[in-house]
N, C-alpha and C positions, 0 to 999 in steps of 0.2 A: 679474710679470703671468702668465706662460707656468704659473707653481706655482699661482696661483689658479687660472685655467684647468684645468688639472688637478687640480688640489682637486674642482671643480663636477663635472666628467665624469665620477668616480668616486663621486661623492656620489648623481650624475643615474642611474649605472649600478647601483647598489645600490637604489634604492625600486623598481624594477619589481619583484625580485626579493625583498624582505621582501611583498609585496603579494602576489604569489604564492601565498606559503608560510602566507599567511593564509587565501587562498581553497581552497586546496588541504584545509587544515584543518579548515576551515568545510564543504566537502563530504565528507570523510571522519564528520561526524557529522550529515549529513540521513538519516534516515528513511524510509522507504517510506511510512509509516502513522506518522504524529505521535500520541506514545503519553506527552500530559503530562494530569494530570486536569485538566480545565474545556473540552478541546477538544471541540466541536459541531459536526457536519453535518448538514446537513438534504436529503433526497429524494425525489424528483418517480419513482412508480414508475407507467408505463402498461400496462398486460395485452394483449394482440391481441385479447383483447373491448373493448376502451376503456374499462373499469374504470380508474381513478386515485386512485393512494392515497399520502400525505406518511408518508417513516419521519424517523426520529432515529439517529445515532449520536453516542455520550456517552461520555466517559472519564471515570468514575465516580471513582475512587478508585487509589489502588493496594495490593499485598499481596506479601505472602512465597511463595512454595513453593521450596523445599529450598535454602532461604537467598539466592535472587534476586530482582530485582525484577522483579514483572508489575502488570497493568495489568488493570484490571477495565472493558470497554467494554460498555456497555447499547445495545440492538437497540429503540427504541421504549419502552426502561425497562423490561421486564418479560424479555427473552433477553438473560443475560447471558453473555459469554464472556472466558478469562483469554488475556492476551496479550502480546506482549513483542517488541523490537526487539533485534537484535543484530549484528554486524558481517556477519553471512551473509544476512540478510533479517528477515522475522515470523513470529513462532511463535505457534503457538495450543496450550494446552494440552488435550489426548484424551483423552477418556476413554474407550473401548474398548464398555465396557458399566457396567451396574448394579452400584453395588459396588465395583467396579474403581478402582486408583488410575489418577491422571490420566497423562500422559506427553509433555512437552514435539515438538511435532509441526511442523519447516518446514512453513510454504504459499507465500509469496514470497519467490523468492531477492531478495535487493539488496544489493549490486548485484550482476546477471547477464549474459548473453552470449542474443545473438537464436539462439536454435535448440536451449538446452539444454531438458530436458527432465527430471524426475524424478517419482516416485513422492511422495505424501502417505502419512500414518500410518493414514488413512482410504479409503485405494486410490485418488485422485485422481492422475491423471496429468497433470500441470502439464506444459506449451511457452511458453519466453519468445517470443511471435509476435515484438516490438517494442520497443526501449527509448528511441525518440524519435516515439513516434505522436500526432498532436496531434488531439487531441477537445475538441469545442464542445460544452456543455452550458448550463445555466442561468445557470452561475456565472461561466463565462467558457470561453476556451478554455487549454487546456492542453499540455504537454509532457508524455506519459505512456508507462510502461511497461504493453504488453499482455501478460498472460497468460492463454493457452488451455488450460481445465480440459475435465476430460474425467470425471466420478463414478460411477465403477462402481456403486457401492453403490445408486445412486439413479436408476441410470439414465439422466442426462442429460446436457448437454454447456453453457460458458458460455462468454461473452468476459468479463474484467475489467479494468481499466484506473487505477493508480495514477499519478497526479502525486507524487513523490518531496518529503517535505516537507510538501505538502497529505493528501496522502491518497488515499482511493476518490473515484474522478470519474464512470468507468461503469461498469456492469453491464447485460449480454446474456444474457437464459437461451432455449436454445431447449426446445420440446418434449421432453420425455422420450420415448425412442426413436427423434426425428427426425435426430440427430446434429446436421446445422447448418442443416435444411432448414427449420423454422418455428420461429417467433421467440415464446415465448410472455409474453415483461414484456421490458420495456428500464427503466433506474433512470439516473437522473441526477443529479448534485450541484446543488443550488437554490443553496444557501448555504452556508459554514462559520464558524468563531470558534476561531482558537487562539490557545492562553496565549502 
């Protein structure tokens, strides 16, 4: 009796621990930006004139460059941009200028650390603000990673707001010039559909 007893205990003491190593796994391959073709979101964007306008993001397809896999994501179906997951975050491929070949370019680390901070291939200076900020939008509310860009090139400053797995949930842009002082669109996730 006392050996089956101890049979169970060590039987009972082993599944927490396969269960684990499962989940463990299962988050080592979530995504920042879910990057399989047929995944859809849809967007509630408001102006601080109260102009409102519905975008689309689409994973179109995907493609090669320099023997890796990327991802062709559609902006409303007509901006399209190449992009890719990787164990450090998402890459956008840059193109610099006209002519110019492209150049694989971090913009979200993931996973990150609240406070780090680096440079884009684009002069954007990316701050992890947050990696458990929970925003309510259309769609529901979420667990999200905040990152605060900063665009030199453009002049302005944004918040943005991944759900890990889901995807973009918000977006903040203020005025160009205003730094963080006026708000001029807020973007929020309506809906999504992933593969």
């Amino acid at each position: 009796m006392k050996k089956l007893l101890y049979g169970l205990l060590i039987l009972l003491l082993m599944i927490p621990t396969g269960c684990r190593k499962e989940e463990d796994t299962t988050l080592l391959n979530v995504q920042i930006f879910p990057t399989r073709v047929g995944n859809h979101w849809q967007f509630l964007s408001a102006r601080s004139d109260s102009v409102k306008t519905y975008h689309v993001n689409d994973v179109i397809k995907d493609t090669l460059y320099d023997a890796q896999q990327w991802f062709v994501l559609t902006y409303d179906t007509n901006v399209r941009t190449i992009c890719r997951n990787t164990s450090l975050g998402w890459w956008f491929l840059y193109q610099t200028g006209p002519g110019l070949s492209a150049a694989p370019s971090l913009y979200y680390r993931y996973p990150a650390t609240v406070g780090e901070q680096y440079l884009t291939s684009d002069s954007s200076l990316v701050t992890v603000v947050s990696i458990h900020e929970i925003i309510t939008v259309a769609a529901g509310t979420f667990s999200c990673y905040h990152y605060h860009m900063v665009h030199y090139r453009e002049n302005y400053e944004c918040e943005e707001y991944f759900c890990p797995a889901i995807g973009f949930i918000k977006h903040i842009v203020y005025e160009p010039g205003s730094g963080i002082a006026r708000v001029a669109e807020v973007t929020g996730l309506v809906s999504y559909h992933l593969e």
